[in-house]
C-alpha positions in Angstrom: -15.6 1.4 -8.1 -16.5 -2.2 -8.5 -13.5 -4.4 -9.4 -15.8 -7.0 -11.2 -14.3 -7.6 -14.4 -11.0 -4.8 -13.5 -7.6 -5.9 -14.0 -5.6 -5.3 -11.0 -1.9 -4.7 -10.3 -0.9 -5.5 -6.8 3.2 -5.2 -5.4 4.8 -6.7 -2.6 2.2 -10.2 -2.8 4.9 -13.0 -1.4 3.0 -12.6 2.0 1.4 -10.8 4.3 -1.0 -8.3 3.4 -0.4 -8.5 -0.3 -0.9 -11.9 -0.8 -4.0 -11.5 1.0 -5.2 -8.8 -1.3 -4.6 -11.4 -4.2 -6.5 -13.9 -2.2 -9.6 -11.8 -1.3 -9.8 -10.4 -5.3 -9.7 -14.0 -6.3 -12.8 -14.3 -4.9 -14.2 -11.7 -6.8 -14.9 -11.8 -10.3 -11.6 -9.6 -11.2 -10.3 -10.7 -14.9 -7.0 -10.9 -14.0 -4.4 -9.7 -11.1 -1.6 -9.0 -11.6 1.0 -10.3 -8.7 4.2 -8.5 -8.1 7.1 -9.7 -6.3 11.0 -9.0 -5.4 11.6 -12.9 -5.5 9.1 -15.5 -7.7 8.2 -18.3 -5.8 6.0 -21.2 -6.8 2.7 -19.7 -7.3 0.3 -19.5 -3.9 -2.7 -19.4 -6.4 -4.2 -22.3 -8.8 -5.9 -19.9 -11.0 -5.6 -18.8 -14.6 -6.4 -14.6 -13.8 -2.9 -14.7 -11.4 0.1 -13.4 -13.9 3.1 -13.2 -11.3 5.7 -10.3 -12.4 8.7 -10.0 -11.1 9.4 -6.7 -9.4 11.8 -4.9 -7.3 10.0 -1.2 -7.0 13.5 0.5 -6.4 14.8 -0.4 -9.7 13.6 1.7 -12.6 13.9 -1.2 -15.4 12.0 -3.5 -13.5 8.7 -0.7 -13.2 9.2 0.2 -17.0 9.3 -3.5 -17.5 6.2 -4.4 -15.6 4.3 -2.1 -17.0 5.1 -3.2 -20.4 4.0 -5.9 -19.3 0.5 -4.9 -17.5 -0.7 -2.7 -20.5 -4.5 -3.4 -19.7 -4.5 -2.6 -16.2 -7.5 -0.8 -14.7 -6.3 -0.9 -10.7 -2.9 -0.4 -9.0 -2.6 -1.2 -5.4 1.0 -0.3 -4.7 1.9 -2.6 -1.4 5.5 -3.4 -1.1 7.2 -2.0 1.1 10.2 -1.8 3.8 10.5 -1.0 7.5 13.6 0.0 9.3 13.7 0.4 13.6 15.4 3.2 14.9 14.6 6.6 16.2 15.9 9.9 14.6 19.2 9.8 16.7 19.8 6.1 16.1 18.8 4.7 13.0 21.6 4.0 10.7 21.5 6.5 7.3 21.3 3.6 5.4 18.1 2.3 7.0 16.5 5.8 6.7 17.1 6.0 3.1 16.1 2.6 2.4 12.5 3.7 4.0 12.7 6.4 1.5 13.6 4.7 -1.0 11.0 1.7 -0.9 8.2 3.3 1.0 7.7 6.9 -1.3 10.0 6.9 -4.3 9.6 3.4 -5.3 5.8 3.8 -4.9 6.4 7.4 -6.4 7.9 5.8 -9.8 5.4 3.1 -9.8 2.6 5.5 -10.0 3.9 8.2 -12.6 5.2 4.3 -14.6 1.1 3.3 -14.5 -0.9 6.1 -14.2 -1.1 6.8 -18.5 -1.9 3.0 -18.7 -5.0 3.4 -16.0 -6.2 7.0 -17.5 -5.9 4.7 -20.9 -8.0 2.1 -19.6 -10.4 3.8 -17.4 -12.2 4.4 -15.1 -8.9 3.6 -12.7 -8.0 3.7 -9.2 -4.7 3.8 -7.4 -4.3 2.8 -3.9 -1.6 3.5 -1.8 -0.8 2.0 1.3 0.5 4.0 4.1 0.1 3.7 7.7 -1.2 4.9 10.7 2.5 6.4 11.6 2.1 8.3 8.6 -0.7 10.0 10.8 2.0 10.4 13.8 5.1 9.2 13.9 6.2 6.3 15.6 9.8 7.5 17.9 11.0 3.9 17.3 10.2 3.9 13.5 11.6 7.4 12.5 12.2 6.5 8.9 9.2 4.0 8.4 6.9 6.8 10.0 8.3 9.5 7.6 8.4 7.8 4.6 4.6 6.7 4.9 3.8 10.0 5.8 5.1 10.9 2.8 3.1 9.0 0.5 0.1 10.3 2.6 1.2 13.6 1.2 1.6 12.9 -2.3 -1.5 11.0 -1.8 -3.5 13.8 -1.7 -1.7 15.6 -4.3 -2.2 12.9 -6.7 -5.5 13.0 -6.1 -6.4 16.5 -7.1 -4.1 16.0 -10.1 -6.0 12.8 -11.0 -9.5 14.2 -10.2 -10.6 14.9 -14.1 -8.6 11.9 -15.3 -11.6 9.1 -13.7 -8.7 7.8 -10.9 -9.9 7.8 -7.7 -6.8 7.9 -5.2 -7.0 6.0 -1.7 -4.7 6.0 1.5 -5.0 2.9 3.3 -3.5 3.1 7.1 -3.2 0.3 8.6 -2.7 -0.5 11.9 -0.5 -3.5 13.8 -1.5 -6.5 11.3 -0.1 -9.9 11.8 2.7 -9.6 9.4 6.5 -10.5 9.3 6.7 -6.9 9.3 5.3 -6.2 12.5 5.9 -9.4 14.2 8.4 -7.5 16.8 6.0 -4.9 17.8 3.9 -6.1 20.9 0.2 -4.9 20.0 -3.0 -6.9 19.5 -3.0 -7.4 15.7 -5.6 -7.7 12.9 -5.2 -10.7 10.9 -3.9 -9.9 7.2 -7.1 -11.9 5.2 -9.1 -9.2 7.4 -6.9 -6.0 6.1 -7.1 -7.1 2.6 -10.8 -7.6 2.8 -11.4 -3.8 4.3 -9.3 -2.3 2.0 -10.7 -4.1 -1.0 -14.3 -2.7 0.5 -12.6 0.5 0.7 -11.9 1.1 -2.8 -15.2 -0.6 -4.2 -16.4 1.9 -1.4 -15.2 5.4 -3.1 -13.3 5.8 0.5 -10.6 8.0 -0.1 -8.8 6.8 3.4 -9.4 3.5 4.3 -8.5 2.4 8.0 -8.9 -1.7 7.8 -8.2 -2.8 11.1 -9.6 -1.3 14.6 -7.3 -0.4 15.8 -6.3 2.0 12.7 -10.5 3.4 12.9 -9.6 3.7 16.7 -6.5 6.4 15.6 -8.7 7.5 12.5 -11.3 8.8 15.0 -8.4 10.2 18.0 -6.7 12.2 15.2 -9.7 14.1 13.3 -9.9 15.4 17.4 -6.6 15.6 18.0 -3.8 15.5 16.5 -1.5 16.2 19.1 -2.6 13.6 21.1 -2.3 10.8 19.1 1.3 12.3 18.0 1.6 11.9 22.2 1.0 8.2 22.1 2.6 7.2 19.9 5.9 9.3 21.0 5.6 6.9 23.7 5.4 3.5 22.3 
């Protein structure tokens, strides 16, 4: 799918890998993006197709709202998202269900809020980040790792649902990418611009999963093989 003249609705854009999405589809000739945000700040882009919204994806108004808003969209790349440390044992309830909350329901009720306005407008896609701990779970990053492994799985249910509807459904995994997010874990990390530009490829691609960093097409290729041993590793970290 080429986004050339598309409409796009992108969450979670104050920084890091979402406002590099917005970045690299600015260079494109998108109509207009949508740019999605818990807090509006002053506006990182100079140009006419930006329309920021603002958008907490736990709150149930605010998605109805947004989409009244976005009635023409074509694309939906849902991005926000939350990470909580802890292991099974130690990680606080709260923290756990805020994973959940943020990470699979919030992009849960941004799809089912979107998906009659992209079937409407179509041909759509919906893209979904998860992450390469939705592959195997991370021992430090219990409810992160479950709640992206979650919206793996509904990924792939979404996508046979969506199949005769002309939305294509793609599960991005990134890896470590140089992010407030990951700025505590110690791994080499893939700048953000360089993400957003993989996983923009990716969906103009067809790719159903899109791994935009190396590190993620270094875990991509260990897990097709084995599972086990990449659930191994990363049990370590």
């Amino acid at each position: 799918m080429k986004l050339e003249n598309q409409v796009i609705f992108v969450s979670g854009t104050n920084r890091g890998i979402g406002k590099a999405i917005i970045d690299a589809l600015l260079k494109r000739k998108v109509k207009k993006v949508y740019a999605a945000a818990r807090k509006i700040e002053q506006s990182a882009w100079k140009d006419d197709r930006v329309v920021l919204i603002e958008l907490d994806i736990t709150s149930s108004p605010q998605i109805k709202q947004a989409a009244a808003r976005a009635q023409d969209v074509n694309v939906l790349i849902n991005n926000a998202g939350s990470l909580s440390g802890g292991s099974v044992l130690t990680a606080t309830e709260q923290d756990l269900i805020r994973d959940m909350q943020v990470n699979y329901f919030g992009t849960l009720n941004m799809i089912r809020a979107f998906e009659p306005l992209i079937a409407k407008n179509g041909p759509g896609a919906i893209a979904n980040i998860s992450s390469v701990v939705g592959l195997a779970s991370m021992s430090q990053a219990a409810g992160y790792s479950a709640s992206k492994a979650a919206v793996f799985s509904a990924s792939q249910a979404l996508r046979a649902e969506l199949k005769n509807k002309n939305i294509s459904v793609h599960t991005i995994f990134p890896g470590p990418i140089d992010t407030d997010m990951a700025r505590d874990f110690n791994f080499p990390k893939t700048s953000s611009e360089v993400a957003a530009e993989n996983i923009i490829k990716g969906i103009e691609a067809g790719s159903e999963d899109i791994f935009p960093d190396p590190f993620s097409v270094e875990i991509a290729g260990s897990w097709s093989k084995d599972p086990k041993a990449v659930e191994r590793s990363f049990a370590a970290m």
